[in-house]
N, C-alpha and C positions, 0 to 999 in steps of 0.2 A: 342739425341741433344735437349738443350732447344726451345722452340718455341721461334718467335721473331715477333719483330712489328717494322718495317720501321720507324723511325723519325728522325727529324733532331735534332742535338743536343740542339736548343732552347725548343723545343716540349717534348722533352725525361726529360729537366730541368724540366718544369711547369709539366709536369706529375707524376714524382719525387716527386716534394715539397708535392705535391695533397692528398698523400700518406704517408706521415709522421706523427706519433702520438706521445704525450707525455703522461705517467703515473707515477701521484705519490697520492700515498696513495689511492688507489684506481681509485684515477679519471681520466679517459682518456680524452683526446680533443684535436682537431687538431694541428699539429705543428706551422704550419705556418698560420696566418688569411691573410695574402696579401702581396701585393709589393707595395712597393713606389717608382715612376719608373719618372726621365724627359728623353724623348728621343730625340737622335740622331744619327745619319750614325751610329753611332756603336754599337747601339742596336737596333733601331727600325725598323727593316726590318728582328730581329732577332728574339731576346727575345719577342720582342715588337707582330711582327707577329705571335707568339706560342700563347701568354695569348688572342690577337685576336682570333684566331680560335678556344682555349677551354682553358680558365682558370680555367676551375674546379670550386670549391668553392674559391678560393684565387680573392679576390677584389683588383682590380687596385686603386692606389691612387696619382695623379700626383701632383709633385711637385711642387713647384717655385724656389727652390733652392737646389741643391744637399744635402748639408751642413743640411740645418735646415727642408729636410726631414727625414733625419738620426735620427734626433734627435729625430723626431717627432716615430718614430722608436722603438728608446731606450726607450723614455718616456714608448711607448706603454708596451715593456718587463720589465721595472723595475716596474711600476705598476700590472702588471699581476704577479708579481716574479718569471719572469723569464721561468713562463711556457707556455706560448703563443709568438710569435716573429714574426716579419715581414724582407723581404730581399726587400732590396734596389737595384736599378738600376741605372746606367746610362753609355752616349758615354762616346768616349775612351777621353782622353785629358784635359781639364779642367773642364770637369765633374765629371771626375773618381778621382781627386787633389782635387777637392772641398769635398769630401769624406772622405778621409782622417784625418781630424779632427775629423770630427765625430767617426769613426774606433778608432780613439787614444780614444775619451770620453768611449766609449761602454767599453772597452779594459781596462780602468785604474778604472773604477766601478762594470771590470766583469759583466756586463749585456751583453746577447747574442744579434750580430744583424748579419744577411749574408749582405754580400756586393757582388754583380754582377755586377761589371764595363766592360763596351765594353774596348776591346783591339784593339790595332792595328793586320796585318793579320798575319795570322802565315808561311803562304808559302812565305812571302818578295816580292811576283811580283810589288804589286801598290808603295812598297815604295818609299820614304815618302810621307805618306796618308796625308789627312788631321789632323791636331793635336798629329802628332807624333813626339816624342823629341828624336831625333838622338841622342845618343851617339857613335860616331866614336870610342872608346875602347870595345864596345860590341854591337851589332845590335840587340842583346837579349830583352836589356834591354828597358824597356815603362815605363811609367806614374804608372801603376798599381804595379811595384816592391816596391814603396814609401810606399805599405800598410804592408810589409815583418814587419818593425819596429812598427809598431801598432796592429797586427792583434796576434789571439794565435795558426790561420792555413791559411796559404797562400796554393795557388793552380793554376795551367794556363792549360787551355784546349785546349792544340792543337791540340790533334788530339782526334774522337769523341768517343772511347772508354774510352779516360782517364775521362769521367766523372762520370763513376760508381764509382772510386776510389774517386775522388774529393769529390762525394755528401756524402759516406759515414762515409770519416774523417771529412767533416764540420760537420754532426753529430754528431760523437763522441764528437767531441770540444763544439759544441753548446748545447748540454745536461748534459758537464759533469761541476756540482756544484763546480768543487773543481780549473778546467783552464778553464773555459770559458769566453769570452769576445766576440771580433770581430772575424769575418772569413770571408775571401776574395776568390771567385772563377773568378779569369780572365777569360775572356771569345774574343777571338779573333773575329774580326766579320766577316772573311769568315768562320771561323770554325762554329758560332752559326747556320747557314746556311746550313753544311754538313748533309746529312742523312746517316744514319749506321742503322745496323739491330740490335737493343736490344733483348737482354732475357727477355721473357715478368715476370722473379723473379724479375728483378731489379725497378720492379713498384708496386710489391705487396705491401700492406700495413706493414708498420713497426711500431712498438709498441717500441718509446724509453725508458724506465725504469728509473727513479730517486730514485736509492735505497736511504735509511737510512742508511748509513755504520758505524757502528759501531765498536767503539775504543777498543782496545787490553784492557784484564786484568786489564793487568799490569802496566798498564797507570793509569787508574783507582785508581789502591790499590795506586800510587805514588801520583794520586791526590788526593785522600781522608788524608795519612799521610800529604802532605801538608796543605791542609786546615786545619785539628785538630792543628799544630802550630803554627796556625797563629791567634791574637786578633782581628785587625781591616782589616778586609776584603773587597773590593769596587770590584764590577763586571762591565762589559763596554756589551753594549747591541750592538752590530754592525748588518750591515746590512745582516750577515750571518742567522743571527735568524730570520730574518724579511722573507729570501728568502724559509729556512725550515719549515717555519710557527709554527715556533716553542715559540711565545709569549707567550703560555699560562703556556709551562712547563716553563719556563726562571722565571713566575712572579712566580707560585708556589712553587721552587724551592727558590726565593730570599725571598719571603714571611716564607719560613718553617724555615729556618737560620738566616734570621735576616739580609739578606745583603744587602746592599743601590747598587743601582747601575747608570753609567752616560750613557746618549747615544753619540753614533758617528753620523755622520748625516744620513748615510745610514739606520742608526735602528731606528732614534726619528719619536715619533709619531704612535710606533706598540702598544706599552704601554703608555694609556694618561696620562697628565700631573699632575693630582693631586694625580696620586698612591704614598701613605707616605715612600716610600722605593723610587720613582724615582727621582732624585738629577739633572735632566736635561742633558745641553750640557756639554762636558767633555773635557779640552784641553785647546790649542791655543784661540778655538771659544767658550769658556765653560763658564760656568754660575757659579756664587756664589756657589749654592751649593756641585754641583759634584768638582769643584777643590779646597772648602775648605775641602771635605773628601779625595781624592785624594793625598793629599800635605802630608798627615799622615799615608798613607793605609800599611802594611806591608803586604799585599797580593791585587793583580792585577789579577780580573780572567775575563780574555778575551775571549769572546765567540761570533764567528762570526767576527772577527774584523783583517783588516788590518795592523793595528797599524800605522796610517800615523803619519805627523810629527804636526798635529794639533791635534790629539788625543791623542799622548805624550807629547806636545809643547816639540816639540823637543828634547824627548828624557830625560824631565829634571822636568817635573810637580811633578813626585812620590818621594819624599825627603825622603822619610823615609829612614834610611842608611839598614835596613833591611826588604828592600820590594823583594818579591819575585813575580815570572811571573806565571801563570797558563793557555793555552791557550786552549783554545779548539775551533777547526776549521778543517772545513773539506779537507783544503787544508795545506801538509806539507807543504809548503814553508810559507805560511802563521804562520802557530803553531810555528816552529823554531825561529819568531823574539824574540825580548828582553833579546834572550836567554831564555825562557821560559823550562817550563814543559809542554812536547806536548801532548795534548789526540786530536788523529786525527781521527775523526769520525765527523759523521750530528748534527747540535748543539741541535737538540732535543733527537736525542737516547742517545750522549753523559749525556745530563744532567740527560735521566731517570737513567741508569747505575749509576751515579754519585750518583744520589741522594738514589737511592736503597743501594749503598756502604754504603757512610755517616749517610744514616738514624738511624742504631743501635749504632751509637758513641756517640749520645747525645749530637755533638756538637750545639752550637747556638750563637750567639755575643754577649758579656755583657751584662746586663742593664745600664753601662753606656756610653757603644759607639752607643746603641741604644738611649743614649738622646742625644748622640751627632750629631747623624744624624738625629732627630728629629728638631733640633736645626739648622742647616744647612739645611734642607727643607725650615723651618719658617722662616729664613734670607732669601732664595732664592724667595721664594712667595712674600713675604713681598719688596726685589726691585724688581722685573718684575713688582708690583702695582705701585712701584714708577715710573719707565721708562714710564710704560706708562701714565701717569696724566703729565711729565713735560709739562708747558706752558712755549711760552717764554715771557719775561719779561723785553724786553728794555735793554736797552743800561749796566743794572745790569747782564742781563742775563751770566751764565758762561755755554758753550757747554760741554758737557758730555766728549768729546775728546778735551781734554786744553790743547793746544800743544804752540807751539812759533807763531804758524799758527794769521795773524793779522786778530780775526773773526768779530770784531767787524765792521769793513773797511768793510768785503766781507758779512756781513749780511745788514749792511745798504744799499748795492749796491743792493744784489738778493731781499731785500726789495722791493725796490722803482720801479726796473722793474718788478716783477714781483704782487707786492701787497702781498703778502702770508710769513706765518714767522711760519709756521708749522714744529714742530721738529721731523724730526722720528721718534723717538719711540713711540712719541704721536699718529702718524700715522697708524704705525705697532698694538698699543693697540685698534685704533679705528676697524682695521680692521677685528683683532683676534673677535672680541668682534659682529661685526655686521654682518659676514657672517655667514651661513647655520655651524652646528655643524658637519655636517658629510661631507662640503666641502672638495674640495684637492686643498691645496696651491703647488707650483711649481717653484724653485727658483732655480740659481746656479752660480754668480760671482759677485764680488763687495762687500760692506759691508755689504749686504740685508743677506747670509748664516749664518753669523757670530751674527747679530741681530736674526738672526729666530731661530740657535744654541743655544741661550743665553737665550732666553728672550719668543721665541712663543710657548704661550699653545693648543698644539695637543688636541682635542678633541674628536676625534672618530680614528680610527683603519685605517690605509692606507691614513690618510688625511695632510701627511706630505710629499712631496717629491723633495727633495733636492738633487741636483746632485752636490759633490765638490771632486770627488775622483779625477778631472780633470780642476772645476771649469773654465765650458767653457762659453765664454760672447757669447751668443745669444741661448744658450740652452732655458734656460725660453719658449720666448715664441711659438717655436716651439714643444717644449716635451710638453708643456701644449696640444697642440691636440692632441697627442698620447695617453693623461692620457685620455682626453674628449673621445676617440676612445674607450677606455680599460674601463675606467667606465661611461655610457652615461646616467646614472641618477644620479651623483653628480655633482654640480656645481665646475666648474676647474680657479683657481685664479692664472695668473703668476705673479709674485713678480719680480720688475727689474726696474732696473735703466737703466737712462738715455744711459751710456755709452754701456751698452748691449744690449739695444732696439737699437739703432740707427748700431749697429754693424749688427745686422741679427733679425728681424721677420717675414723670407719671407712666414711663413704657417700660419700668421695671415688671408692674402686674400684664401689659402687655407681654413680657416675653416669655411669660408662664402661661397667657392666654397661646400663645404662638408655638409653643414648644421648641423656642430658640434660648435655648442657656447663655446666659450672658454672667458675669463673675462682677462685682462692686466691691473694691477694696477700699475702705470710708475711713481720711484722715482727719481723727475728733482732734481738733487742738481746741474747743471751746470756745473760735475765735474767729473772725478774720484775719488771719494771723498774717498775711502777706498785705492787709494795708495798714494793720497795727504797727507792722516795721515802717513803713511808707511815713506814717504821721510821727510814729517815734525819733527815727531817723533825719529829720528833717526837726528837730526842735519841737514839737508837739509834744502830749503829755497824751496818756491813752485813753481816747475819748470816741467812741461810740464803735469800737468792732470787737471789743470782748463781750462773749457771751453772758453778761452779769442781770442777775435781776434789780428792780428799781429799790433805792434802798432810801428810805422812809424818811432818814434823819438829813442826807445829801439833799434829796430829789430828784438826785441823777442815776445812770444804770452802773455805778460804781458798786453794788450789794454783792454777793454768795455769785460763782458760777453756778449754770445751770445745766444739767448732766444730761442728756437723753440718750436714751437706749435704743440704737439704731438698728442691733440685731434683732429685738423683740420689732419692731415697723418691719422691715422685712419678709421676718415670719408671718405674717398678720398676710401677707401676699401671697405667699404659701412658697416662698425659699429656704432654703436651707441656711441658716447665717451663724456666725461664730463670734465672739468676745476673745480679746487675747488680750493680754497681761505681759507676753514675754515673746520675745524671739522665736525660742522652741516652739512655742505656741502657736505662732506666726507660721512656723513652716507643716507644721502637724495640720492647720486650716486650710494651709493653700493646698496639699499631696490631699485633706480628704477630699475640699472643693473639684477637681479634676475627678474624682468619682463620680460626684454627682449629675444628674440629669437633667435639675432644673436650674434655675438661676440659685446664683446665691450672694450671701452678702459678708465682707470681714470687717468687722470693727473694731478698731485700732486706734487706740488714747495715743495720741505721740505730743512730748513735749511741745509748748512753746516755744518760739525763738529756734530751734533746733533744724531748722531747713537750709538749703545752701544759702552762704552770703555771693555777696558778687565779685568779680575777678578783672579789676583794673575798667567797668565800667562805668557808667554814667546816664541818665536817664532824667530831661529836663521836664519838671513838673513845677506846676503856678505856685511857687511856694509864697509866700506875702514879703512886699518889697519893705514893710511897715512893722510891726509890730509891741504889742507890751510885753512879750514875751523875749527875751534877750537872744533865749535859746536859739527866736528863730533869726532873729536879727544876725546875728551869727554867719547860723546855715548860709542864710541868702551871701553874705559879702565873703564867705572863704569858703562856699561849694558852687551854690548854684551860679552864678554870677561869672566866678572867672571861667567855669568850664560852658557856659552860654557863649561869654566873648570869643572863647577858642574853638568852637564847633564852626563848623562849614555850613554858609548859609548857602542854597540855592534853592 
């Protein structure tokens, strides 16, 4: 018989984690660094009492918000790639639903996080507890089943044996590169409570493994015939490369051939921005360069890469009529889109094989698609100089985004309240330009992605980190202390507008609790400014994402903008925060920001309309086949419609 040791199943949990290891490419280190835990009745008298009496090396980290500690979470493991994670906690009921979003973000960018939400009880005597949501067709069912749709392993501990099984496929799920995302272990709170007698194996230390798994043959011999038939070749850097660490074969590999290639957002910024072969952001949010080689590429070699619908725009950017798929990822379901040719292996042993194949063919790219990609760098360098130097210029001025939108009306008003007439991009260029070279910016909803996809020059190696595989509003600036956590000597900048600040920065007061400085630079345009274009753009008239109050004689929110003062919210948390009016100003906040100690906050009026436009792409949204609206009537039959019929369905 095995020996065993008495604990109760919260105790047996924290002892578990304690004991967990990751290794890849030699280097081990612990699995889990902490929990992010707010308690209540249904965990803290559980979970909460276990990490009390012996946490092990795992640091508690309290929250303020369920939500934007998750994120805080995620940031921490997508920073780390994925080899270090942190589990989340909290009560059962609108603790465990506040979660949930974050579960879906983790989930839809494949970054790992555990979720341990208190449940209601499992033997039914006190029902209904506090914040249990009856369903009369199933007394089963709680708050925590809502993670089933988001999560890539659900789990519920009723009774205190089933959490050997539970811990060991969150494992599995949590380590494996190719289905991992979120994982949820309900957790009942009389059961967290129970004590059982463990097998004292089920504590030894476990050494999880991240092989390189490497692609069949035959995959291989099909990818190298492909490439030899193909002239103009374009590669797509995805965040799969970034997670394999595999940046350096990816550039050697593109450098040996001759192949330009774009990033997606998960992967920009592994490879900095003036390498002569990287063509930038690729897609829906892409840049000059990559979607002017793009538009012509008769070969698509995707490595690490999801293929969302902004990195295809929909399915529709690759024109060439004889472009063909190449994927390489280590996840089949992945490999299988565009209808590709799959080499399903780690995107770094993939490419050495690859290039081992290819190297005696002698292939290489023309000399003249390499001036054509040469040529398409120097046009892309060349506007990101421009974007960033526009001033505005009075009432001549014309916004980057020239839609029907009346800017002139809504710039003379956000003028006058506020003094400041600073365009975005001008903004974005001061920034790029005035922070630390090896900082990490941290962005993810609004037009601030699609500006930083486009247009921001990555500097150093991990100093880009962009969440949009889910583009959740308030991720910013809570994953910015996660990055601050996971790298505590680079300076950490969130990037975020108005409407996602104001949505959730509840771990701003956490990183002043924590004594982790994290930097918020807050873009007021008074709006939702990036689906203001969206409705404008398409035939709408601007109806519900400018910030206006209800105006009496309407009934609608057409009334006065409505101003808030984001530096005084800040201070009120005890950071340091600044107001700017001007450029100088702007850089005078950021040099004194870098002084400071604790967190701090820049707020920043930037026009309307003044963010990057798009660059030859396309992006298919349900616009109305119907209308009494001409405008949209329009749209749909000379936009949306023929670039539908022309995209690639599979």
């Amino acid at each position: 018989m095995a020996k065993t040791i008495r604990l109760t199943v919260a105790q047996a949990l924290v002892k578990f984690l304690n004991n967990q290891y990751i290794e890849f490419d030699g280097k081990e280190n612990p699995m889990f660094a902490g929990i992010f835990g707010i308690f209540g009745h249904g965990n803290v008298v559980g979970l909460g009492q276990a990490l009390e009496q012996d946490p092990g090396h795992l640091i508690m980290h309290m929250g303020r918000n369920e939500q934007g500690m998750a994120h805080a979470a995620m940031g921490y493991a997508k920073q780390k790639r994925r080899k270090q994670i942190y589990a989340c906690t909290s009560s059962v009921g609108p603790g465990a639903a506040n979660m949930v979003t974050a579960a879906a973000t983790a989930t839809a960018n494949c970054i790992p996080v555990l979720f341990l939400p208190g449940d209601t009880y499992a033997d039914r005597q006190p029902d209904p507890v506090l914040q249990q949501m009856e369903q009369p067709n199933s007394l089963s069912v709680t708050t925590n089943d809502a993670f089933k749709a988001v999560c890539k392993y659900w789990d519920r501990v009723t009774r205190p044996e089933i959490l050997m099984t539970a811990c060991i496929n969150a494992m599995r799920v949590l380590t494996d590169p190719a289905d991992t995302g979120a994982v949820c272990i309900a957790l009942p709170q009389d059961v967290e409570g129970e004590a059982w007698d463990y097998p004292e194996y089920f504590f030894q230390k476990r050494v999880h493994h991240i092989d390189r798994v490497k692609p069949s043959e035959r995959a291989i011999r099909e990818a190298v015939d492909l490439i030899r038939r193909k002239k103009k070749p374009i590669m797509i850097f995805g965040g799969g490369v970034k997670y394999s660490e595999a940046e350096d074969t990816f550039r050697k590999f593109a450098e040996k051939y001759g192949i330009a290639f774009g990033e997606t957002q998960a992967g920009k910024g592994t490879i900095t921005w003036e390498h002569p072969l990287n063509l930038g952001g690729l897609g829906e949010t892409g840049g000059l360069g990559a979607n002017t080689i793009a538009a012509d590429a008769d070969l698509v070699i995707g490595v690490g890469t999801r293929y969302t619908d902004f990195t295809t725009s929909s399915k529709w950017i690759y024109q060439n009529p004889d472009v063909e798929y190449l994927n390489i990822n280590v996840s089949k379901f992945h490999a299988y889109k565009m209808d590709g040719l799959q080499v399903v292996g780690d995107a770094g042993a993939a490419l050495e094989m690859l290039d081992e194949a290819l190297s005696g063919t002698g292939y290489h790219v023309s000399k003249e698609y390499e001036s054509e990609v040469k040529a398409a760098k120097e046009a892309y360098d060349k506007e990101v100089d421009r974007l960033y130097h526009i001033e505005y210029t009075g009432e001549d001025f014309v916004p980057e985004v020239n839609d029907d939108f009346d800017f002139k009306k809504a710039a003379k008003e956000f003028i006058e309240l506020t003094g400041c007439s600073l365009p975005q991009t001008a903004v974005l260029g001061t920034v790029n330009e005035c922070i630390d070279k090896n900082a990490v910016i941290v962005g993810a909803s609004g037009s601030l992605p699609g500006d930083l996809q486009r247009a921001w020059r990555a500097k150093s190696v991990g100093s880009y980190h962009v969440e949009y595989g889910f583009s959740c509003m308030g991720y910013e600036v809570n994953a910015a202390l996660g990055v601050k956590m996971a790298e505590p000597d680079r300076e950490v900048y969130a990037l975020v507008g108005d409407y996602a600040y104001m949505m959730l920065h509840s771990e701003l007061p956490a990183s002043i609790a924590e004594g982790k400085k994290i930097n918020v630079i807050l873009f007021d345009n008074m709006s939702g400014g990036c689906i203001n274009n969206l409705e404008v753009g398409h035939g709408q008239g601007s109806y519900g994402t400018e910030f206006r109050s209800r105006n009496d004689k309407t009934g609608q929110l057409d009334g006065r903008l409505v101003p808030v003062d984001f530096a005084m919210n800040a201070r009120s948390y005890g950071c340091v925060a600044y107001t700017v009016h001007t450029i100088e100003e702007l850089k005078a906040a950021i040099e004194d920001a870098k002084k400071q100690t604790v967190s701090t906050l820049i707020d920043v009026k930037v026009l309307p309309k003044t963010m990057v436009h798009g660059y030859g792409d396309w992006w298919r949204v349900g616009v109305a086949q119907v209308s009494e609206n001409q405008k949209v009537n329009a749209c749909y039959e000379k936009v949306m419609k023929p670039h539908y019929d022309a995209a690639r369905k599979y």
